[in-house]
C-alpha positions as CSV (number, residue, x, y, z in Angstrom):
1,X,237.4,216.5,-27.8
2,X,240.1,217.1,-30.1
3,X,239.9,218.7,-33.3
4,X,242.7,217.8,-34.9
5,X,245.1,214.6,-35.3
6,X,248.2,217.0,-33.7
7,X,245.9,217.8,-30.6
8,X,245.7,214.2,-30.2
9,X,249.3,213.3,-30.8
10,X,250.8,216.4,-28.4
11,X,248.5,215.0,-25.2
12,X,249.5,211.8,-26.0
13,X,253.0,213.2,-25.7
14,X,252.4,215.4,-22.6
15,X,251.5,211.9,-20.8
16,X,254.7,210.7,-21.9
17,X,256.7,213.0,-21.2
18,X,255.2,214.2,-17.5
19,X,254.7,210.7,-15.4
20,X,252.5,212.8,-12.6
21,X,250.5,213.9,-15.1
22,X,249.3,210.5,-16.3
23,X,249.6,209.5,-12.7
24,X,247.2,212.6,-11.6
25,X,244.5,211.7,-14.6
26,X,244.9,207.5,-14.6
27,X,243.6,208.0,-9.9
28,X,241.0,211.0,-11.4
29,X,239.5,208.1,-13.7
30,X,240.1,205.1,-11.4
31,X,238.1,206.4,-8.2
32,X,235.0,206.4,-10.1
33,X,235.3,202.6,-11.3
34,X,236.8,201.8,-8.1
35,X,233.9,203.3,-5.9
36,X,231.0,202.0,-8.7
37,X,232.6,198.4,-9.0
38,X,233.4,196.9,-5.9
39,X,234.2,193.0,-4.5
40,X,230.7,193.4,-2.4
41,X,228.7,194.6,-5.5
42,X,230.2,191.9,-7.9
43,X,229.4,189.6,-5.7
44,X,225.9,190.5,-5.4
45,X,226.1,190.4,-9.2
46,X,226.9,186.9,-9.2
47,X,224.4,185.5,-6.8
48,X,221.9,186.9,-9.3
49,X,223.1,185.0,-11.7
């Protein structure tokens, strides 16, 4: 993903300093989880267990 320590460090920055950027990429990566781990599946999980 990144080759270098600065690559790393300058999109850290970019999240800092643009808040709909990190807004736009923390809802990309949340729908997933959201959609994969819901109240009905945990639950489900649990009366397994």
């Amino acid at each position: 993903m990144f080759q270098e320590v600065g690559e790393y460090v300058g999109a850290i920055g970019r999240l800092f300093d643009s808040e709909q950027l990190g807004v736009k990429l923390s809802s990309n990566e949340r729908a997933p989880i959201e959609q994969e781990y819901t109240r009905e599946r945990a639950g489900a999980f649990d009366e397994k267990v």
